[in-house]
C-alpha positions as CSV (number, residue, x, y, z in Angstrom):
1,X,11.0,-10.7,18.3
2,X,9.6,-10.0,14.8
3,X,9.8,-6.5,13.0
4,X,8.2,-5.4,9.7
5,X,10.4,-3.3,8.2
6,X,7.3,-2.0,5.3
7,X,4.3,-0.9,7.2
8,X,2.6,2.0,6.0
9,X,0.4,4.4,6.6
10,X,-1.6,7.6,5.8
11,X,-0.6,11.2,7.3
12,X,-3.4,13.2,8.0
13,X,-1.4,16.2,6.0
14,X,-1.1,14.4,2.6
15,X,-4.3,12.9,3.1
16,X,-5.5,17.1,3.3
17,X,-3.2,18.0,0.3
18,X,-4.5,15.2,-2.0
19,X,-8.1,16.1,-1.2
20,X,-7.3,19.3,-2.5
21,X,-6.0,17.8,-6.0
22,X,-8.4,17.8,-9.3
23,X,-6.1,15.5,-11.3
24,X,-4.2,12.2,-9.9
25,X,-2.7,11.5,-8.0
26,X,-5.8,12.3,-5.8
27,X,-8.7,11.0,-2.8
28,X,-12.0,11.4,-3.0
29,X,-15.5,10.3,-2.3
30,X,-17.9,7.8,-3.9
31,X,-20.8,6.0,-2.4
32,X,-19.5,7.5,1.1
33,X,-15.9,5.9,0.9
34,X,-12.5,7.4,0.9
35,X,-10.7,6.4,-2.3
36,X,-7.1,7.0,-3.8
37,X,-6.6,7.3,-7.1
38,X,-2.8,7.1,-8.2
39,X,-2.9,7.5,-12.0
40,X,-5.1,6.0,-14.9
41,X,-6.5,2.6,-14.0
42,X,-5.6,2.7,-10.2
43,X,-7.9,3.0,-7.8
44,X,-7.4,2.0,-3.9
45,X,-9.7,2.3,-0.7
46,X,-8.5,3.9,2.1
47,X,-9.4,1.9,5.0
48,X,-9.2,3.3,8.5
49,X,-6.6,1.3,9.3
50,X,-4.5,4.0,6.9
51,X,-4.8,6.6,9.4
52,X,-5.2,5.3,13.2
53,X,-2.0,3.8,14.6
54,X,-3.9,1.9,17.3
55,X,-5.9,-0.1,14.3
56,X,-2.1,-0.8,13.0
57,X,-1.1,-2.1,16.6
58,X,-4.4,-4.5,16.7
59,X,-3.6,-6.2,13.0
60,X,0.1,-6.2,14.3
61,X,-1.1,-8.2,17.6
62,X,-3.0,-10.5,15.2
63,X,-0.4,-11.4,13.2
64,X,2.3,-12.0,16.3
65,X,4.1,-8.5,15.1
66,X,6.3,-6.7,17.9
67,X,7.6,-3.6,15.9
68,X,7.3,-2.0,12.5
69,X,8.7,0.4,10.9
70,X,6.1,3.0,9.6
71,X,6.4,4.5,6.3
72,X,4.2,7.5,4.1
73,X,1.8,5.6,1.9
74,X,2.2,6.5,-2.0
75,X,1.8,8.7,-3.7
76,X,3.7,10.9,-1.2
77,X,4.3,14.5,-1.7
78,X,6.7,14.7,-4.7
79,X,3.5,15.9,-7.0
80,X,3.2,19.3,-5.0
81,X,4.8,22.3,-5.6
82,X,8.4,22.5,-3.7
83,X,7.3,24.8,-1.2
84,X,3.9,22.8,-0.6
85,X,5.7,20.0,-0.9
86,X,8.5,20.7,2.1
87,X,5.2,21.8,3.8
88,X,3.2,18.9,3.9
89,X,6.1,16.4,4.8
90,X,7.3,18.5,7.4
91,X,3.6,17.9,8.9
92,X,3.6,14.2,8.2
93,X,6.7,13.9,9.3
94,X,6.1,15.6,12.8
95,X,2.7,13.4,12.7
96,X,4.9,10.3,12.3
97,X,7.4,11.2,15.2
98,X,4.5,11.7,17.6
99,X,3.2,8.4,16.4
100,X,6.2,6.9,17.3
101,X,7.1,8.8,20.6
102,X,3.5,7.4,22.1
103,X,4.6,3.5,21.2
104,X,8.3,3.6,20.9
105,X,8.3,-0.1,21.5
106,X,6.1,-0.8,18.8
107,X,6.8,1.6,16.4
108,X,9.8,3.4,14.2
109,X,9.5,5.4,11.4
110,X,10.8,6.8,8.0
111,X,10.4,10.3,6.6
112,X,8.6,11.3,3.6
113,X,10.6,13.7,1.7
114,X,9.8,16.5,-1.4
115,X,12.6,14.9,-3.8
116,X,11.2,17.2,-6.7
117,X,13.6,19.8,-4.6
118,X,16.1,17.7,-3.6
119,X,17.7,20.3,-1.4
120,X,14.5,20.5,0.5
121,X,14.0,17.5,0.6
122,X,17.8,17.1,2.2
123,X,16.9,19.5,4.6
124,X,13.5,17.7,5.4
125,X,15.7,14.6,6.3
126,X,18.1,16.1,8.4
127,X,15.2,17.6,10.9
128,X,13.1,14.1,10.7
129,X,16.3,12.6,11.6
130,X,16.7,15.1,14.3
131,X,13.3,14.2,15.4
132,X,13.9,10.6,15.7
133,X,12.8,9.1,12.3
134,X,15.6,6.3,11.2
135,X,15.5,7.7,7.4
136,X,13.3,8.1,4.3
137,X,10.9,6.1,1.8
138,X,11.4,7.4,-1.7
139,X,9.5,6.2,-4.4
140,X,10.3,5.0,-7.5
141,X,9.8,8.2,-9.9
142,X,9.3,11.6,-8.9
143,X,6.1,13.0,-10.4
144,X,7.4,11.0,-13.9
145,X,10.9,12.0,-13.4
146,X,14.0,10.0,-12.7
147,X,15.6,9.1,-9.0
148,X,19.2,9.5,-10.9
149,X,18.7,12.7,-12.2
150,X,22.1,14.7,-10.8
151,X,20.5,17.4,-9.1
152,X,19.4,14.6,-6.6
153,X,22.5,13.5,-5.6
154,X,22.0,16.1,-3.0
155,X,19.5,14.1,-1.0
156,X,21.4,10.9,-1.0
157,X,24.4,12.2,0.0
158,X,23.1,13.3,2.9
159,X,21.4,10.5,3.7
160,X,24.9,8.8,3.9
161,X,26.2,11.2,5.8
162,X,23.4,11.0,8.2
163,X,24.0,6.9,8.1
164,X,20.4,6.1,7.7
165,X,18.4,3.9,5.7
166,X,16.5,4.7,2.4
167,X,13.8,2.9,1.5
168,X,12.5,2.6,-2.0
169,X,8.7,1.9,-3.0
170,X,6.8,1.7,-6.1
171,X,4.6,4.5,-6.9
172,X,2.3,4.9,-10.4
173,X,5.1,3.9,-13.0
174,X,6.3,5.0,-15.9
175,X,5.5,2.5,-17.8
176,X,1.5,2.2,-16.9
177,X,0.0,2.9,-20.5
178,X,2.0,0.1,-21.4
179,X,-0.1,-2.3,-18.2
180,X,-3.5,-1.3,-19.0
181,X,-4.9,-5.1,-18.8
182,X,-5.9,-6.7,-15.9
183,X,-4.3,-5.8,-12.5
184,X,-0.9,-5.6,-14.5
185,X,-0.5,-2.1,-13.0
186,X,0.1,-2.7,-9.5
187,X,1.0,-6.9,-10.5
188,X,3.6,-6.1,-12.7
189,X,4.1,-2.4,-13.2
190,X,5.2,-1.5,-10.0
191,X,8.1,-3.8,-10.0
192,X,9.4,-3.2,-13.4
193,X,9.3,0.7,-11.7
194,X,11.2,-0.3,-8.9
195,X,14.0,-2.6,-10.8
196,X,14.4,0.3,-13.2
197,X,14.6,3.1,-10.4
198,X,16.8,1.0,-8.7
199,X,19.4,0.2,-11.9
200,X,19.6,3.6,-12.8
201,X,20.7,4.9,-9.3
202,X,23.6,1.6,-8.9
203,X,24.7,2.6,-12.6
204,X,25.1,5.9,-11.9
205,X,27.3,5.4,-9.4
206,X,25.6,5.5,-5.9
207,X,27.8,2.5,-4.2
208,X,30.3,4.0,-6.2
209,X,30.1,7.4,-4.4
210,X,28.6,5.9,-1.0
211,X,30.1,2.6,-0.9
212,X,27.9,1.3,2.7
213,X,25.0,3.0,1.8
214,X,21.8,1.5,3.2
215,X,19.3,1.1,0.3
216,X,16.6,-1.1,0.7
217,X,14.5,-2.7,-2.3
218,X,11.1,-4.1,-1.3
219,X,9.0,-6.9,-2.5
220,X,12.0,-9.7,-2.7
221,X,14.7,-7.1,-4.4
222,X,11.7,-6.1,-7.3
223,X,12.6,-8.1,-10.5
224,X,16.5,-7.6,-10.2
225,X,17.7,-10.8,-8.7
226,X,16.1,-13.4,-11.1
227,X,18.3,-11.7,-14.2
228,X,21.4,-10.4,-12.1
229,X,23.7,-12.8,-14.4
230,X,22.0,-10.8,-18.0
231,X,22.5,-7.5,-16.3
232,X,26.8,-8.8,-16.0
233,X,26.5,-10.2,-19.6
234,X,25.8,-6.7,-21.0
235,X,28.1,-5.3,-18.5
236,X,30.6,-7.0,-19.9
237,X,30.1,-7.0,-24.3
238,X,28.9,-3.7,-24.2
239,X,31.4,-1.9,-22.3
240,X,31.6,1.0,-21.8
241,X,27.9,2.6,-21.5
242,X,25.7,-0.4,-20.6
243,X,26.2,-0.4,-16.7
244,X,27.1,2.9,-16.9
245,X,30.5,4.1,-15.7
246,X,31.1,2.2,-12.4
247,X,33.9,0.0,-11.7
248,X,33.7,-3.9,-11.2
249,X,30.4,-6.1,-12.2
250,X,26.8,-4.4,-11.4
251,X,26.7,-7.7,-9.4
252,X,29.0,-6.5,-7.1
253,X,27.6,-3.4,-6.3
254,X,23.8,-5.2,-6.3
255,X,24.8,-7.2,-3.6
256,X,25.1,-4.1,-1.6
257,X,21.2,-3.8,-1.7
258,X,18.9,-5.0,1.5
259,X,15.5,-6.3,0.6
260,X,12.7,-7.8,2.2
261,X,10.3,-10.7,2.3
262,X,7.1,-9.0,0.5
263,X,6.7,-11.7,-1.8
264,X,4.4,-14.8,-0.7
265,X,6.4,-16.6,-2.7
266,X,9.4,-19.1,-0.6
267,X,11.3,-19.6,-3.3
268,X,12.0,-15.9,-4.6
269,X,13.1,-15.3,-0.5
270,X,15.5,-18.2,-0.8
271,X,16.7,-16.8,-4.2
272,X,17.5,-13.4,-2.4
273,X,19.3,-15.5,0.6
274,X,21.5,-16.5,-2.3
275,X,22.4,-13.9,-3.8
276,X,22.5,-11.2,-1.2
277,X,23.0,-13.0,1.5
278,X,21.0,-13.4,4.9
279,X,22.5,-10.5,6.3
280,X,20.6,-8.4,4.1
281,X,17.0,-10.2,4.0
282,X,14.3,-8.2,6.6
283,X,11.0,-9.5,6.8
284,X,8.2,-7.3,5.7
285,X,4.0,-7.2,5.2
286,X,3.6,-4.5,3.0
287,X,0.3,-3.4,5.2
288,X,-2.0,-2.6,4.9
289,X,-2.0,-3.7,0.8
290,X,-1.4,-7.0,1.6
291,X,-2.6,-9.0,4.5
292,X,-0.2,-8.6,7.6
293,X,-0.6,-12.3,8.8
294,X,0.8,-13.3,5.2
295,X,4.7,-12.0,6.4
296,X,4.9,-14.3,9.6
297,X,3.5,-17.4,8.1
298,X,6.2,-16.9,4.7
299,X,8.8,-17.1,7.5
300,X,7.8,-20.2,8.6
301,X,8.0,-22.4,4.8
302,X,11.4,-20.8,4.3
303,X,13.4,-23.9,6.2
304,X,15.8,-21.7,7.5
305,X,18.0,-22.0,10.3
306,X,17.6,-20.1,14.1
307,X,20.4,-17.9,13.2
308,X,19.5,-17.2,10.0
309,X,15.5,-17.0,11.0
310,X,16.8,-14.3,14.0
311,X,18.3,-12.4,11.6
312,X,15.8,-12.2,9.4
313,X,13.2,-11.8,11.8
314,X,14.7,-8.7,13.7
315,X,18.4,-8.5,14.0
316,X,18.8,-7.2,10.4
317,X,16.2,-4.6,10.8
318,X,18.1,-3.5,14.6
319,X,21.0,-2.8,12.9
320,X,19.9,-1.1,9.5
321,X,17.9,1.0,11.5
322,X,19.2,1.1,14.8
323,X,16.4,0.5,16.2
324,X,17.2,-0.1,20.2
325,X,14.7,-2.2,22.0
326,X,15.0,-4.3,25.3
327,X,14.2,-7.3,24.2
328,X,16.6,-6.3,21.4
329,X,20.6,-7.6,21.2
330,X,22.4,-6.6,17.8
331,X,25.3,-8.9,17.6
């Protein structure tokens, strides 16, 4: 059994709102094809296989995939206005729950939320975790604003208190103007996005406040892992204020993180195994931005163990988000 835990795709109601949109994030036409363009100097297609599920199930076939976990491709809805926004992912969350009730053995899925009203976008979790969905993708700023910003606290305590999973993903980052060579936007930006989104929340206290909370960091834990032991330094000569306020090493509550495999890169995976520990590793594709075959084959020059390869594979992703299959056993 293999699940991808970061599989994406494109709701027919944000696709409609951001065809609507002047100014990025936006899609539009040129020379007959659908583009998205998320900010200054990025520019994706949109493929078909962004908006029909059964084009997903065919690449998931190819690539030996039994179940993924469906996520709201960026830039999601936190550039609408708050009652547009609770609008639209109300639709694309309905859209994804009828996705998944016509393959619930192939498919799960996460909400899309309007975090620029975090107590919509609360609300909005609550009824797409009535309707089935096993918990949110957030992205790494909201619109330009912080994930850490107090009045948001709102939407991640309920998350906890719903005991689902939160999944973070890069979006156009904050620090762009500074990546304007090359493909250092989407190469390099994106991840110094995520690490940052990601320190701000654990230094201002979510494990603290939520100490099981299930936060996942894609693309091999972003940059954090490979300067965890600088990040203690500082914790520790320029206390207090430079891990903010919480008790114990950041380490400590860093560990707390899941991530997954989106790197094609062994070594960073084995790196993760180390430091977080297997139990917290779940193999992912990022489709359809990267090539879905490229998550199984990283699997296989990873060395690892059956257990550890299981767990991995699928038994990490069953329990995070209790997903219940038949050819499923959580242990």
């Amino acid at each position: 059994m293999l699940i991808d835990v970061h599989s994406h795709y494109m709701p027919k109601a944000v696709a409609r709102a951001l065809e609507q949109r002047a100014e990025t994030p936006r899609i539009f036409k040129r020379d007959g094809k659908m583009l998205i363009e998320y900010g200054e100097r990025s520019v994706a297609p949109l493929a078909p296989v962004f908006f029909e599920p059964e084009l997903i199930l065919e690449q998931m076939h190819g690539a030996g995939i039994d179940h993924a976990v469906l996520s709201v491709s960026i830039p999601g809805v936190d550039w609408l206005g708050a009652e547009h926004g609770e609008e639209v992912a109300e639709a694309a969350n309905e859209e994804t729950a009828s996705i998944v009730g016509r393959y619930p053995d192939r498919f799960s899925g996460l909400a899309t939320v309007p975090l620029q009203a975090p107590e919509r976008a609360a609300e909005v979790l609550r009824r797409s975790v009535a309707l089935g969905l096993k918990g949110a993708m957030i992205y790494s700023n909201v619109a330009g604003a912080h994930l850490d910003e107090p009045s948001r606290r709102v939407f991640f305590d309920a998350a906890s208190s719903l005991d689902v999973a939160v999944m973070l993903h890069p979006t156009y980052p904050l620090c762009a103007p500074s990546m304007m060579a090359g493909g250092m936007i989407e190469m390099t930006g994106f991840l110094v996005d995520t690490t940052t989104a990601t320190l701000r929340l654990v230094f201002d206290g979510l494990f603290e406040r939520h100490p099981d909370f299930k936060f996942i960091v894609p693309h091999a834990g972003s940059l954090i892992p490979y300067f965890v032991g600088r990040i203690d330094h500082f914790g520790r000569v320029q206390r207090p204020g430079s891990t903010g306020a919480i008790t114990g090493p950041a380490s400590d509550h860093i560990r707390k993180l899941y991530v997954d495999t989106v790197s094609e890169w062994p070594p960073a995976v084995r790196l993760c195994c180390d430091f977080f520990g297997v139990d917290r590793i779940m193999h992912g594709t990022d489709h359809p931005f990267w090539p879905m075959a490229l998550g199984p084959r990283l699997l296989g020059q990873l060395e690892l163990s059956a257990e550890d390869r299981a767990k991995i594979e699928h038994k990490n992703a069953a329990r995070v988000f209790q997903i219940q299959l038949p050819a499923i056993k959580v242990v």
